[in-house]
Phi, psi and omega in degrees: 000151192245088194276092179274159162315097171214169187043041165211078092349294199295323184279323178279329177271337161312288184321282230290346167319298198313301188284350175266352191265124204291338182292331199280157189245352177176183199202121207241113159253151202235144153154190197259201193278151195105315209278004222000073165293325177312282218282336139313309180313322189299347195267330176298316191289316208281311188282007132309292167308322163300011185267336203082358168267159207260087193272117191246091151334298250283179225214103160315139169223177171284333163309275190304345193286318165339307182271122125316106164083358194315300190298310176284012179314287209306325189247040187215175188257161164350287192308356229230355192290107179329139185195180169233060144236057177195350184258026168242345125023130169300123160350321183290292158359311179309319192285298184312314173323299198311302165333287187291320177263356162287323167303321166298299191296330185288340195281327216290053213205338182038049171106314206258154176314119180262149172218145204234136203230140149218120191253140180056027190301019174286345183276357202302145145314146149295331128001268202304316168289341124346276215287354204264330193275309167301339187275356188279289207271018179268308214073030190254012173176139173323150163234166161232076195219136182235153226222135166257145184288143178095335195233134210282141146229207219268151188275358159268018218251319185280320177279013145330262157314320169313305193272039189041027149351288193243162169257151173228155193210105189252135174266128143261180197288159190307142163271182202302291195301329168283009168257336179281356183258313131003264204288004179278314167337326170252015195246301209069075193190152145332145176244143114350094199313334157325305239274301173334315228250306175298315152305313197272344175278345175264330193264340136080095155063332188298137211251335158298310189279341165283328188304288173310327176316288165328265227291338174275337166300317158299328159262030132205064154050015135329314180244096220227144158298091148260136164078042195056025198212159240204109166208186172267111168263020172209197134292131181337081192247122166317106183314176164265008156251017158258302169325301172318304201299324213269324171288344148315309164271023170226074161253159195033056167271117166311144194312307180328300189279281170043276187332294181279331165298337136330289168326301156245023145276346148283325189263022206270149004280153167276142169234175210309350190250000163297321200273335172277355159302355178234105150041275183255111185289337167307302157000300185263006171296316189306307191282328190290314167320319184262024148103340193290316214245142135258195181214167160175174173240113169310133154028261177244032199231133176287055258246172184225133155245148180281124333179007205152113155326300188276348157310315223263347169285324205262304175324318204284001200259306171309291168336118179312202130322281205293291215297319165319300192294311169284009185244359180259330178281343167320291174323319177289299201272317179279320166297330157305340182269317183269011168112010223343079173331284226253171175339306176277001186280332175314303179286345169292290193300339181274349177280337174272007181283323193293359193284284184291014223023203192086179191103135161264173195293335140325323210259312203301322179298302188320306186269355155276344169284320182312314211269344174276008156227048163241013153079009175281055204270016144278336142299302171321273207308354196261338196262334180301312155319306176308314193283310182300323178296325205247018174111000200308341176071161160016290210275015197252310165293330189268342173286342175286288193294345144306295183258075092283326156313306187294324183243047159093353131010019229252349168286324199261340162291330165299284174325307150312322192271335176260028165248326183288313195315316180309324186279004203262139176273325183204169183271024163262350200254344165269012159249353169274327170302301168316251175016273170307317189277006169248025148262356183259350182249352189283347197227006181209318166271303168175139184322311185319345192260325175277344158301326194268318190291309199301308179309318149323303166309301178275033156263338197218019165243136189255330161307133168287270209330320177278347200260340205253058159245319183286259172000263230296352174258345173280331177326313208266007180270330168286313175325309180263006188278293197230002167085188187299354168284303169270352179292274195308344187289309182303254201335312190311276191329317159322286220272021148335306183230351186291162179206162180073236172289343187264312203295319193306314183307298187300311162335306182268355154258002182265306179318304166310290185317290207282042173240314198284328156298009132103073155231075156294355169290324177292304198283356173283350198276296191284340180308318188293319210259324193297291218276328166323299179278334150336302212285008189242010167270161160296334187272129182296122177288151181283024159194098191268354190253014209253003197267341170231007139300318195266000163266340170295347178296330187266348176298315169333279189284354162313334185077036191247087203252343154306297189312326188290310202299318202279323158296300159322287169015272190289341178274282181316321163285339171291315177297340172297303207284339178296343183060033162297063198299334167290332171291298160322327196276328198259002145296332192272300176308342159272006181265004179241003166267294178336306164334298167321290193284343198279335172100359152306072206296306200267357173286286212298327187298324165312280183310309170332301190278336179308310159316315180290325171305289152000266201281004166233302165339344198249015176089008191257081164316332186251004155260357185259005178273318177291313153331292235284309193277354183262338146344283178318315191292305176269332179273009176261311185299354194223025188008058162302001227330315201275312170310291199291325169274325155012281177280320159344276201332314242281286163321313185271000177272009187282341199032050173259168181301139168272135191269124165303319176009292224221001172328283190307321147315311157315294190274346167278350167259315177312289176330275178329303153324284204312312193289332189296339186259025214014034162283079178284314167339304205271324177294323173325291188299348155289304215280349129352266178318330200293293137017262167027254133319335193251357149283351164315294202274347170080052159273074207284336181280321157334284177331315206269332204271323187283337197269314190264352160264001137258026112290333162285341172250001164148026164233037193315305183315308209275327163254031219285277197310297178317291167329313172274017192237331170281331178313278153044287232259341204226118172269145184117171196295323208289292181337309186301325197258030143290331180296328189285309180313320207294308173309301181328284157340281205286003172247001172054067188250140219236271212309321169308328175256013156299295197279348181284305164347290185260008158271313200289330163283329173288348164273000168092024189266053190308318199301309196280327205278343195276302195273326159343274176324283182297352171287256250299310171298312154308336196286325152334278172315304186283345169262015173087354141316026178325331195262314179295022203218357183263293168345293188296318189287351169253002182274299202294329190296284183315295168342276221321312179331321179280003203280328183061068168083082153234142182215076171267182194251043165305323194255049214244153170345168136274324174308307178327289197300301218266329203242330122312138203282182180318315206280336201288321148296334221263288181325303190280349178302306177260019157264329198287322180294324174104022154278110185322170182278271185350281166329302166334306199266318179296332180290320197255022151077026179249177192240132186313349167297306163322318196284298198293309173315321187258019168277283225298314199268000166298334172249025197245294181306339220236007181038075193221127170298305196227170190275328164333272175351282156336286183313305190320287177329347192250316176269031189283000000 
């Protein structure tokens, strides 16, 4: 891989100033292993010789510190060659040697300005450092050497800098962005929004260990192209050559430190009553000295860490089995003997309990509910498990059938929860059982299965308050069942009388229905009143993050897309730095939805795969559907044609039940395919259905999203009214000004799609503010406006530019669009795809004779020969 140069700009131009300004005499850069001190030098060095100055290298070690001149052997003439036969030699001797071999490094320079390169000069001989220092306060060459921080060198080398000889120039460890600049440089691919965040939490800035890091997550396929994307499907693990490197630097280590140093790398962090497992106390003053170990304070608590995240993974790996397991039941019995004060010790002890066994079944629950809602659910199921073996009963199993649930599991949650169901006693433990299967069949077998469970369920529950948790989970099984019309009613009818956890469920499924129907202002309302009542129950919602995804989905459709987008943002990055993955993944999709409509085609296709990546590593099929599709959406829109039937394909291999929910949204990305492959015939007739459907079911923003891309390919006349009689029905700017544009449109109103334009940019829509622009210039054009028609067609070129790759087919020439009628575009449009007359004629339901008369007269208008041509015109 070809590891390019980021982040010391400010430092590579500091140096390489020194060495070029003939007064300065050297330049020493510091910091610690790892900072790439080499590979700065080397760039500094390389742009010195293009300089024309005269560069001589070498390089210290520890070996060579032994020898006189040791290091400087190679750039000296024989006679002049490092030996412990120079140290019984006369005192006198010395000075003259120092001369003569300063003269020798200045001549090799032929005239030209010399620069003396020493890499790691903390190991230099004293000899070589003598000699390296006369040359320095002589001015008779440049020096360059670079030094680890922390670590002593030779005193004359060090009295450079003191007495301001040389500038010293200390490197920190690389930041988070210059490893997101790193790795975009070496993968050449999408990145995962993550992956920067995640490298830089193992490697903490060291630029040897993200190397090594990298090269080992790929080769053995940690770090993987998937979906088009650069992402992790594991955890990190140290190559075997990172191992080396890294036991090279806890080498000669005493049995004492070893010992403790073991200790918390299984157990870290430690505090102070962990620390009496070890012996020698003296141990960590020693490891702390050397960089190994840190300390800090918790409050009042001492914590102990290994000095580097990849010390305590490569130690912990190296502990033999039998010795792991005993430093963990130890570890385990002194936090338990004192009592696990605080929160996080519950989840410390079970885990080392899952190392050593033992535990009881208190201690194992307790810490599989911690780690499922710290999103950790594949530790939760290792601890659920644990806790079942050892008796956990009832609540151990429904917690195992809960999180198979969660993480898509839905064969092995049936199976548990209806083998659970016989033993339920009362009527919480059969409504908590009800509940998970009819989230496991509403989102992984079909709402019909969760209506049925639910009808089961209130047959044999008597509590009201536990039977309206069932009502309030059936709203959200009709929401994907029969869509947003009966969803919000059933729920509006709940939540009357409904209180606690059942008013939260229904609230937010009533809010999704009454949004989609487009009064959205009400569902940011219930969102509001949902998340109100929540923080004041005890009880934890089973997905506590989904309440400010779903107001940027409605901010969305409001068309408030700055604000959706700024929100969406500040959550996602905030969820990076928490490394809250599930939560990211459902901020990246709504940042690929806003993206989307704002027409930032390749931001939102990037957050798409990201998402879709995500939610299918954690098993969350119907959100990786939801990924697929806002993919599909954006790469048919950025006429991407293969990515998109790709993801399409993707969607039907799931064979899962179609959610009225996002129904309408599905065939409105198929429609968008259809038009990106030039089938405008075939795209109509989706977006036709799509339409459709979502006034069937009272989707109503669906409908109006389905109505204006079919005004946007040519059919503005034919859905005028209808559209605007759906604006009507949908609150916020972005419904109004689809109507107006629509109007616009279908009345060839210039100055109106002029004025459409520059609304749909101030809401942040460039791809509509774009297509605007290029309506009003045919609208232009055709009225014989030639200087306004120019005007708008460089207004949309400009729009589009910003779009990052959108291509519809508004934006398609405007002389093209204005100068051919529908059908004869519509016509040259699939011969332009590279469609046959035949294919042609089968598509618009016409006879290949017809198809040839309005091909001759599209080039008969457009003074065009051949269908190349043709094409060329469409992709100009």
């Amino acid at each position: 891989m070809d590891w390019p140069f980021v982040g010391r700009d400010a430092e590579v131009e500091r140096v390489c100033t020194s060495l070029m300004d003939p007064k300065a005499r050297g330049v020493v850069v510091a910091g610690p292993s790892g900072s790439g001190k080499t590979r700065l030098a080397l760039e500094c060095i390389a742009r010195a010789e293009q300089s024309g100055l005269a560069v001589a290298r070498a390089m210290a070690t520890r070996a060579s510190q032994g020898l006189a001149f040791g290091v400087l052997a190679q750039l000296l003439p024989p006679d002049h060659g490092g030996g412990s036969e120079y140290d019984s030699r006369p005192v006198e001797d010395w000075g003259e040697r120092l001369r003569r071999s300063a003269a020798t490094l200045v001549s090799r320079g032929r005239g030209r300005r010399a620069v003396l390169f020493i890499d790691d000069a903390h190991l230099l001989d004293n000899a070589s450092a003598v000699l390296i220092s006369q040359l320095v306060i002589r001015n008779e060459a440049v020096v360059l050497a670079t030094i680890q921080a922390r670590e002593p060198a030779p005193e004359p080398l060090t009295a450079l800098w003191k007495n301001e000889l040389v500038d010293r120039v200390e490197l920190q460890s690389l930041a988070s962005e210059d490893i997101q600049s790193l790795l975009a440089g070496v993968l050449k691919g999408h990145l995962d929004g993550a992956l920067a965040t995640e490298f830089y939490s193992r490697c903490q800035g060291d630029y040897l260990f993200l190397r090594e890091l990298v090269h080992g997550a790929i080769d053995d396929g940690t770090l993987a192209f998937d979906d088009g994307m650069w992402t992790l499907t594991g955890p990190l693990s140290p190559s075997i050559r990172l191992v080396e490197l890294i036991d090279s630097r806890l080498s000669n280590l005493s049995a004492d430190e070893r010992s403790l140093l073991e200790l918390v790398a299984v157990g870290e962090p430690l505090s102070s009553a962990e620390l009496a497992l070890c012996p020698d106390a003296a141990a960590l003053e020693t490891l702390e000295a050397k960089d190994i170990l840190t300390t800090r304070l918790d409050g009042r608590r001492l914590e102990v860490r290994p000095a580097h995240p990849l010390y305590g993974q490569v130690v912990r790996g190296e502990i033999p089995d039998a010795r792991r397991r005993e430093l963990s039941r130890r570890l385990a019995e002194t936090v338990e003997a004192t009592g696990a004060r605080r929160r996080t010790d519950v989840l410390r002890v079970a885990k080392w309990r899952l190392e050593s066994g033992g535990g009881s079944p208190d201690l194992l629950m307790a810490a599989a509910r911690a780690a499922r809602w710290s999103y950790d659910l594949a530790l939760a199921q290792r601890l659920a498990r644990a806790a079942v073996q050892v008796g956990a009963g009832f609540e151990g199993r429904l917690l195992l059938g809960q999180l198979a649930n969660r993480r898509g599991q839905s064969v092995e949650a049936e199976s548990i929860l209806a083998e659970l169901s016989v033993s339920a006693v009362n009527d919480d433990q059969r409504c908590q059982i009800g509940l998970t299967r009819m989230r496991n069949a509403t989102w992984s077998v079909g709402p019909s299965d969760a209506l049925r469970i639910a009808q089961e369920v209130l047959k044999s529950v008597n509590d009201r308050h536990l039977a309206d948790e069932i009502l309030a989970l059936r709203c959200w099984a009709l929401l994907a069942g029969e869509g947003p019309r009966v969803s919000a009613e059933a729920a509006r009818d709940l939540m009357a009388h409904a209180q606690g956890k059942a008013f939260v469920l229904a609230c937010v499924a009533a809010a999704f229905g009454i949004a989609r129907m487009g009064r959205i202002e009400h569902g940011m309302e219930l969102i509001d009143r949902a998340q109100a009542t929540q923080r004041g129950l005890s009880s934890r919602f089973e997905y506590p993050h989904l309440f400010v995804p779903v107001q940027c989905e409605f901010l969305t459709y409001a068309g408030r897309l700055k604000e959706a987008e700024s929100l969406a943002n500040a959550q996602y990055e905030r969820s990076v730095r928490e490394r809250s993955v599930e939560e990211r993944a459902h901020f990246a999709l709504q940042l690929a939805r806003v993206l989307r409509v704002r027409g930032m085609i390749e931001r939102a296709a990037h957050y798409a795969r990201e998402a879709t990546t995500i939610f299918r590593q954690l098993d969350l099929t119907t959100f990786v559907r939801d990924g697929l599709q806002e993919l599909a959406m954006a790469c048919a829109l950025g006429k991407r044609v293969q990515e998109c039937e790709d993801a399409l394909a993707a969607i039907d291999g799931f064979e899962l039940p179609l959610s009225m929910h996002k129904a309408v949204e599905i065939v409105e990305a198929r429609a968008w395919a259809t038009a990106a492959a030039g089938d405008l015939a075939g795209a109509r007739r989706m977006f036709e259905d799509a339409a459709a459907l979502g006034e069937s079911i009272g989707d109503t923003v669906g409908a109006l999203n389905a109505l204006h891309a079919l005004a946007r390919i040519g059919r503005a006349k034919d859905v005028a009214q209808r559209l605007t009689h759906a604006a009507e029905q949908v609150d916020g700017p972005l419904a109004r000004l689809r109507a107006s544009h629509t109007v616009a449109l279908a009345t060839s109103d210039a100055a109106g799609l002029e004025a459409a334009s520059g609304a749909f940019e101030e809401l942040g829509s460039e791809l509509l503010a774009a297509e605007a622009a290029a309506d009003a210039s045919t609208a232009w054009i055709r009225a014989g406006r030639e200087r306004r028609a120019a005007a708008a067609q460089n207004r949309a070129a400009v729009l589009a530019a910003r779009c990052e790759g959108a291509d519809t087919p508004a934006l398609q020439p405007a002389n093209l669009r204005a100068t051919l009628t529908a059908s004869e575009y519509e016509t040259a449009l699939l011969a332009a795809a590279d469609r046959s007359n035949r294919e042609i004629a089968d598509e618009l339901g016409l006879s290949v004779r017809t198809v040839e008369n309005r091909l001759q007269h599209v080039y008969m208008k457009l003074g065009l020969s051949s269908r190349h041509q043709l094409s060329d015109a469409f992709s100009a």
